[in-house]
N, C-alpha and C positions, 0 to 999 in steps of 0.2 A: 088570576089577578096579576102575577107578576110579567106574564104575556101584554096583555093591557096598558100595563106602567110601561113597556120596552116602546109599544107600538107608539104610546102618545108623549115618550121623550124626542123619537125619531123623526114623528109629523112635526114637534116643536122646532127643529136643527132647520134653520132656514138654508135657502140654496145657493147664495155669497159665503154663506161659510164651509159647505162640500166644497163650493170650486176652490176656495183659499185652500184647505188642505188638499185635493188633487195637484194644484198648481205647484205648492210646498215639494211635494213629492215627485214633481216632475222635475224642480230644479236640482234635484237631489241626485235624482237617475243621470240628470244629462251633467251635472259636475262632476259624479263618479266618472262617467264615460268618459268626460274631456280630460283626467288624471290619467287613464290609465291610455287614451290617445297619446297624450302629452310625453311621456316618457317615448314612447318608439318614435314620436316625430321628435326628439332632441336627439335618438340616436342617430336616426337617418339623417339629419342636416347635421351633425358631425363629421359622420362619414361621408356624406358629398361634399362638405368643406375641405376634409382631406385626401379623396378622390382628387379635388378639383387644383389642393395646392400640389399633390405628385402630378398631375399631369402637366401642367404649369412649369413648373421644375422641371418634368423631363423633356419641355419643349423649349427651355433655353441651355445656349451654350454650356452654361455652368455646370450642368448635369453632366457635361464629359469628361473622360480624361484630360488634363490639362498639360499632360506631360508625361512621355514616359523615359525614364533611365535607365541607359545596361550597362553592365558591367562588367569584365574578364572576357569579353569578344574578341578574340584576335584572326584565329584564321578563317572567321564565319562574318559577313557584315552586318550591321544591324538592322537589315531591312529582314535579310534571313533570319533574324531570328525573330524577329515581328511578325515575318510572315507563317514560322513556324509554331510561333505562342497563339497565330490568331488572335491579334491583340491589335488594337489601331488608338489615335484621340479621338475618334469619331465613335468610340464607344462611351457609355454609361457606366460612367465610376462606379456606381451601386449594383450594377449590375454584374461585374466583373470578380470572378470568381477566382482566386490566388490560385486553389490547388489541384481547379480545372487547368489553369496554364501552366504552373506547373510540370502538368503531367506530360500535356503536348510537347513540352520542350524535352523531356526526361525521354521522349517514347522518341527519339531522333538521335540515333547514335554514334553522331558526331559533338552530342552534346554527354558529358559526362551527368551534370548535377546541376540544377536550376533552384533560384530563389524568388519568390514573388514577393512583395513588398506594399500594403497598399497605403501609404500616406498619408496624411492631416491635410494636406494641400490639394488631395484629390489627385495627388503624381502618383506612377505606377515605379516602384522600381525592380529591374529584374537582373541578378547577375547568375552568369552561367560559368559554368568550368568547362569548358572543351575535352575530349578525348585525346587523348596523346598520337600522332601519327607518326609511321616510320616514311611510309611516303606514296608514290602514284606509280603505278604500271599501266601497261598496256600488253593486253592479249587479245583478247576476243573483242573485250573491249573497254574502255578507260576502268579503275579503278585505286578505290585508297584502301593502304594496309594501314589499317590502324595496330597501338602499341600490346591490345587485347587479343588479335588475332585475328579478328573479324575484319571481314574485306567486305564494302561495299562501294556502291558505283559512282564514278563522278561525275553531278549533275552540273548544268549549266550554270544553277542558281550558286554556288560555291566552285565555280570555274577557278578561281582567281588565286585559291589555294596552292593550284600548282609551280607558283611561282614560291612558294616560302617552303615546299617540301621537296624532297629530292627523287629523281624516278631511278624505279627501280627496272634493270635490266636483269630476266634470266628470273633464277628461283620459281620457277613454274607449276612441279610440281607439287601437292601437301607436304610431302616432309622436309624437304628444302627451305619452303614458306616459315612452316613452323621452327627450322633451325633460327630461320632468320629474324622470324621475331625474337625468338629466346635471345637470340645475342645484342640484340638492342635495347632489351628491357633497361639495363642499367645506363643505358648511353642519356644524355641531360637532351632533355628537348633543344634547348637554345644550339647546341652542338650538331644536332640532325637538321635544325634550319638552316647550318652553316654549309651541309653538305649539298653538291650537284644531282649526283649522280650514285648509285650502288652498284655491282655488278658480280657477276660470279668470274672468278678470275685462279684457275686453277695451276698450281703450278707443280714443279716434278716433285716436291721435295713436300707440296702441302694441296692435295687434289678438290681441298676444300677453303681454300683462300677466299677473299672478298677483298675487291677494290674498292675503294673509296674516292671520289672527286668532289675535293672542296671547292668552294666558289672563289677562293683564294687563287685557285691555279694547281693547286698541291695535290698531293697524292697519299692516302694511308690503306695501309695494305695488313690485313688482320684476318683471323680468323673467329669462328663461332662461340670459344670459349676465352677469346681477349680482345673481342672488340669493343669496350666497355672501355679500354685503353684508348680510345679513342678523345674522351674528355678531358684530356690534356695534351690534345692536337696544338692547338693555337699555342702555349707554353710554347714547346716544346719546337714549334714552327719560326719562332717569333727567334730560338736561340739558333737556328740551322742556318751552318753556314752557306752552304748550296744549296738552296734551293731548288737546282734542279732534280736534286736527290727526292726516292719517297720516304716517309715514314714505315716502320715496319712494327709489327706487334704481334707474333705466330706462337711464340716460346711459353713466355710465361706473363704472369698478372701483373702489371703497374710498370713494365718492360718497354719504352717503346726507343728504338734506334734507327739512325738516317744511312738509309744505304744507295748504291744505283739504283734506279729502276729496272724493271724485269726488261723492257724493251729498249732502254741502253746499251746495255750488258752487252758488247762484242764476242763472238764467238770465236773463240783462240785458232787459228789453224795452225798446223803442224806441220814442220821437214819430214817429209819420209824418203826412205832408199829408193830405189828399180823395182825391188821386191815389193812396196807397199807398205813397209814396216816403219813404224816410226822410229827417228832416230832419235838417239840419249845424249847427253852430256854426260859430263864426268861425275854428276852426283844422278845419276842415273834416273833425271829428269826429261820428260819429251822438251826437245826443240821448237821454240814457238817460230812461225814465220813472218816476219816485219816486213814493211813495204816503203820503199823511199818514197819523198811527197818531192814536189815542184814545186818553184821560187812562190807561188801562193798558195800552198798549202793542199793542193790536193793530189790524190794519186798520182804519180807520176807513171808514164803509159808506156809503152813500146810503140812499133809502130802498127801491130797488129791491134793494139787497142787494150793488150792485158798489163795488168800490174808488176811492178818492175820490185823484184825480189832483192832485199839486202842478203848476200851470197854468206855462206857458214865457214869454217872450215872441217876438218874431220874431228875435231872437238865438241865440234855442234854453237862455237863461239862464230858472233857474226863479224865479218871483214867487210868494213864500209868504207866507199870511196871516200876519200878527202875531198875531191875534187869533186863529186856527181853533177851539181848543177850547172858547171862548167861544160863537162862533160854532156852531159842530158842534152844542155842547148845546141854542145854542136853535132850533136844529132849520134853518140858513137855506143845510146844505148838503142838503137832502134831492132835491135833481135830481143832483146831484153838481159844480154851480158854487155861487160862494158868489152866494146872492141875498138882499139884505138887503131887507125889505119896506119900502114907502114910507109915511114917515110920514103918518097921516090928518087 
């Protein structure tokens, strides 16, 4: 019976009211689906909205560096060190990574310590500290001794260095090199840019001497444990009477004295006897030998061409003509003793 009641409710359902509830239920299916469409098509046109404003942006100017700044450059230009950060304004501010350049700059050891900077203005700024240099040689072939020890070569691209450091002549071997850094360490940069030239310059008394040539003209002469004495060259230059005297610094610390230079310095010659032997004075010193000069000043000659001797006597005290240039011109030292002809 209850079969019966089902069948003849079912034949009662007319067929506009199945399709209305099919219909109901289709627009139900296809709004769920256009929801859950809906949400991934708002993501996707976000993200090609924002695809579309960086690509945009990275195809105008503005996206570049607009500027970059260094600073503490000196004996490096600053192309060198742009070329060495790998950095240009043709690059991408955003893309530009601080402590990627950094590193390039830090990994070039003429560069001590680098700082990367990146800006509000989209400006790059970078400053570096340089390595300390004592100077430039040549051997095999060009090189810089930096104040670390480390020697390395001199490129083209930092050519121009050479002019603000001083070259170094001699100290060839390691342990010479390495004296000679030690004895710089304390010397002031600004004071090594002052110098020419360095050299090994040995003398009897200090076999380990070092010449120094200022670009002044001057001369300081030091060795490995007080040339540090050398940063109060200029002082010390400025008070020097002659000038053509050098500086000296060998003894001791904060010491520094103006004396001849070593290639001044006359070498004394001596009276000796027949025998060979030098002769004394009366404080039982060698006799130096003097040489008369000519109305300008210079060696006065014989006629064989040798230098004309102020004569001693057995004292070893010299007896000098009154008269020489008198004499001289008219011709009565031409053996090289004064001989005055006899009246005829």
């Amino acid at each position: 019976m209850d079969n019966e009641f089902e069948t003849e409710n079912l034949e009662e359902i007319s067929y506009d009211h199945v399709e209305r509830i099919l219909d109901n239920r289709r627009r139900r299916m296809d709004e769920k689906l256009f929801r859950s469409h809906q949400n991934r098509i708002a993501i996707r046109a976000v993200l090609v909205a924002v695809l579309c404003v960086v690509i945009v942006y990275f195809v105008l100017p503005i996206s570049h560096i607009q500027a970059i700044r260094i600073t503490g450059s000196h004996f490096l230009s600053e192309q060198y060190i742009l070329d060495t950060a790998a950095i240009s304004e043709n690059d991408r501010f955003y893309l530009t990574i601080p402590s990627l350049v950094r590193n390039r700059l830090e990994s070039n050891p003429l560069i001590e310590t680098a700082e990367v900077t990146m800006n509000d203005d989209q400006t790059v700024s970078i400053a570096v500290t340089e390595s300390e240099m004592i100077g430039y040689r040549y051997i095999d072939k060009p090189e810089v001794v930096l104040k670390d020890g480390s020697v390395i070569a001199l490129e083209s691209a930092y050519l121009d260095l050479v002019a603000m450091i001083p070259l170094i002549t001699g100290f060839e071997d390691e342990q010479k090199l390495a004296k000679l850094v030690s004895a710089f360490q304390n010397v002031d940069q600004e004071v090594i840019e002052d110098i020419a030239e360095i050299r090994e310059y040995p003398l009897s008394y200090d076999p380990e001497a070092i010449l120094v040539l200022m670009r002044t003209g001057g001369y300081f002469i030091g060795g490995y444990y007080t040339m540090q004495n050398i940063n109060s060259y200029n002082e010390v230059y400025a008070l020097q009477a002659d000038k053509s005297k050098c500086l000296f610094s060998l003894e001791s610390e904060g010491k520094v004295s103006s004396q001849t230079c070593p290639w001044n310095i006359v070498e004394e010659e001596y009276w000796t006897d027949a025998s060979g032997n030098y002769i004394l004075n009366e404080n039982g010193e060698k006799v130096v030998k003097h040489y008369y000069s000519d109305a300008a000043g210079n060696d006065a000659l014989d006629s064989a061409g040798n230098k004309i001797a102020i004569p001693i006597d057995e004292k070893g005290n010299e007896v000098r003509d009154g008269d020489f240039l008198v004499h001289y011109e008219a011709g009565y030292y031409a053996t090289g003793s004064l001989v005055i002809p006899a009246e005829s």
